[in-house]
MDAnalysis code that builds the backbone (N, CA, C; Angstrom):
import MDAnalysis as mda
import numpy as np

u = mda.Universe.empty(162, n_residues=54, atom_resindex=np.repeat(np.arange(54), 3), trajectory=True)
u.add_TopologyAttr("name", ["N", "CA", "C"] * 54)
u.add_TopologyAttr("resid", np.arange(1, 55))
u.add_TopologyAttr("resname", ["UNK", "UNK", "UNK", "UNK", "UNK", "UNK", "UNK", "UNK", "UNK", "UNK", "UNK", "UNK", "UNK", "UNK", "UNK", "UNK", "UNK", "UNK", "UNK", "UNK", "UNK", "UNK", "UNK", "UNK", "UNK", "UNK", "UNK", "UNK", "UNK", "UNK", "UNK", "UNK", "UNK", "UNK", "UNK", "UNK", "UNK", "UNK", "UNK", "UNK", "UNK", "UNK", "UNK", "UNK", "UNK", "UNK", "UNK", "UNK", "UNK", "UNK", "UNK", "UNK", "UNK", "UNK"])
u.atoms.positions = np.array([
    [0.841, -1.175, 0.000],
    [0.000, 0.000, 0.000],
    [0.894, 1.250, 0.000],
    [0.717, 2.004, -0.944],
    [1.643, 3.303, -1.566],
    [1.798, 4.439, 0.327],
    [0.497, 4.397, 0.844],
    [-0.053, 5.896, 1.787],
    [0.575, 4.904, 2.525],
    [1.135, 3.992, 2.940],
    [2.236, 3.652, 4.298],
    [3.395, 3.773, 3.991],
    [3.843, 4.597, 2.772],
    [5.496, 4.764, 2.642],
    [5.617, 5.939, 3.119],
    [6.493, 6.056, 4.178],
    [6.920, 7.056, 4.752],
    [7.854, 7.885, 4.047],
    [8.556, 7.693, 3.040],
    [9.751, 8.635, 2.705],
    [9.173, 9.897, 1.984],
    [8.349, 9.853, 1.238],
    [8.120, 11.499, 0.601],
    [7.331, 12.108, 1.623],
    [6.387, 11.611, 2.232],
    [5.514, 12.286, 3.199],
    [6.303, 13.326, 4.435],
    [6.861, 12.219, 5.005],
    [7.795, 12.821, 6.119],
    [8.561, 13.819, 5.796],
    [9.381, 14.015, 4.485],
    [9.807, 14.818, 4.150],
    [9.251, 16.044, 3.614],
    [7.416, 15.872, 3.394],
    [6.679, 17.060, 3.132],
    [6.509, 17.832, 4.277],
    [6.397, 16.701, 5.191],
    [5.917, 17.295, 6.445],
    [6.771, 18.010, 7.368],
    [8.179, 17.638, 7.430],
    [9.322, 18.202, 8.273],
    [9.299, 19.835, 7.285],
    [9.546, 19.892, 6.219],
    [9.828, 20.915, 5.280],
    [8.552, 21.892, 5.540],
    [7.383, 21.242, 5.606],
    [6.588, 22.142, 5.760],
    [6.371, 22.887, 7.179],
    [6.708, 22.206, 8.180],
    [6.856, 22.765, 9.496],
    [7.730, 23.631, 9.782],
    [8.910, 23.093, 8.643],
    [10.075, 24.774, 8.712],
    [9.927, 25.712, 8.487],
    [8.768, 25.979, 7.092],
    [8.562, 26.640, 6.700],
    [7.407, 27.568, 7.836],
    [6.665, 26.790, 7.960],
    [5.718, 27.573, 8.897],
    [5.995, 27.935, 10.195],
    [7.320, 27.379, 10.574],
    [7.856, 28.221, 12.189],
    [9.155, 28.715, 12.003],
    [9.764, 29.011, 10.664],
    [10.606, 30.070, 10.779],
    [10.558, 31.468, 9.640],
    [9.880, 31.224, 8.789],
    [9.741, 31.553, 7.389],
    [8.446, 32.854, 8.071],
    [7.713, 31.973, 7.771],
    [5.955, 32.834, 8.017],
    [6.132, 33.720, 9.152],
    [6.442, 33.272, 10.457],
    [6.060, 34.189, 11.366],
    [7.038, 35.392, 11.544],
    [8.382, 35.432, 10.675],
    [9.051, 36.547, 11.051],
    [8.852, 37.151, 9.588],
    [8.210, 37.290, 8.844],
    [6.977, 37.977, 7.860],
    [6.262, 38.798, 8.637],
    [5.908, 37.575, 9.826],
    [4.196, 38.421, 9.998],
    [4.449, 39.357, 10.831],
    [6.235, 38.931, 12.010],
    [6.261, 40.009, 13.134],
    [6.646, 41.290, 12.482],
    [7.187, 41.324, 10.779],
    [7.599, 42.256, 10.376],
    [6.517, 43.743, 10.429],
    [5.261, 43.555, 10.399],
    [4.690, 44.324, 10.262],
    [4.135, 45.213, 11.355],
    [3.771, 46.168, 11.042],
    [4.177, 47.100, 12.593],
    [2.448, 47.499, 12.591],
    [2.205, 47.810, 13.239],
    [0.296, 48.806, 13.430],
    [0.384, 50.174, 13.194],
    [-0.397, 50.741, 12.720],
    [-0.027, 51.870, 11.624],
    [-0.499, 53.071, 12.659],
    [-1.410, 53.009, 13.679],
    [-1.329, 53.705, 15.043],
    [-1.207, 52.895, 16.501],
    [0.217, 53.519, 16.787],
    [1.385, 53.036, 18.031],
    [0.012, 53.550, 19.288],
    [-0.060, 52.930, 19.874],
    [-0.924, 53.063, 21.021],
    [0.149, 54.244, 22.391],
    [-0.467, 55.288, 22.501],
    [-0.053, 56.338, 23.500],
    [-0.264, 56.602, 24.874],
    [0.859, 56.346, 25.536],
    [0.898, 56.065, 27.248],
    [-0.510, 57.043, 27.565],
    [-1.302, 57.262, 28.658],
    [-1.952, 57.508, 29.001],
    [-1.281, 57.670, 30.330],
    [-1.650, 59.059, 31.498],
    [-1.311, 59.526, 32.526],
    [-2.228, 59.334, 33.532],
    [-1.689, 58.723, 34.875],
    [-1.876, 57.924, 35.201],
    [-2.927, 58.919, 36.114],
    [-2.677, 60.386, 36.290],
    [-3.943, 60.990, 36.565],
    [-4.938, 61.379, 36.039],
    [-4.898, 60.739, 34.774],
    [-6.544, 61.040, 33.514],
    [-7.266, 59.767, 34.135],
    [-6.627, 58.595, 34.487],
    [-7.010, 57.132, 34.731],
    [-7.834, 57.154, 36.309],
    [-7.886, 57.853, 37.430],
    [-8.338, 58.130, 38.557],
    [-9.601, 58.036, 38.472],
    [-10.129, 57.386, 39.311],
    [-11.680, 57.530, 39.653],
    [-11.867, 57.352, 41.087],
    [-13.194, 57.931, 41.069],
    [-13.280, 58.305, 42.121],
    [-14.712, 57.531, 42.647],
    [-14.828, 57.134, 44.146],
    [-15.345, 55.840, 44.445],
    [-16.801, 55.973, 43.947],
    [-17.987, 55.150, 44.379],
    [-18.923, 55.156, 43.611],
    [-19.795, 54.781, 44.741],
    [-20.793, 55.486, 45.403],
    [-21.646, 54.793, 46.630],
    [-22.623, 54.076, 45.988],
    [-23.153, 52.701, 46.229],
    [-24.152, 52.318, 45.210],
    [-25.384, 52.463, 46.355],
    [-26.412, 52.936, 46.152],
    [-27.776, 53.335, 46.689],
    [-28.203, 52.312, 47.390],
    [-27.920, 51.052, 47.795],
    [-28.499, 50.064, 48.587],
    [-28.020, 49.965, 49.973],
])
């Protein structure tokens, strides 16, 4: 039976795992967000307590 020979398969499969954990993801970290998110001060962030009516 041809689908129990291991030699081309294994070798699709190792090759393809290289590809997808060294190749692809430093592609994808390449890309940056086109608005950088801006510290916020830590006295805009204050609140102030809240009595709840019960």
């Amino acid at each position: 039976m041809p689908q129990l020979n291991p030699n081309p398969w294994f070798a699709i499969l190792m090759f393809s795992w290289i590809i997808f954990l060294t190749i692809i993801p430093t592609k994808i970290l390449n890309h940056t967000a086109p608005n950088e998110p801006t510290p916020i001060n830590e006295e805009q962030c204050k609140t102030e307590s809240w009595d709840w009516p019960w």
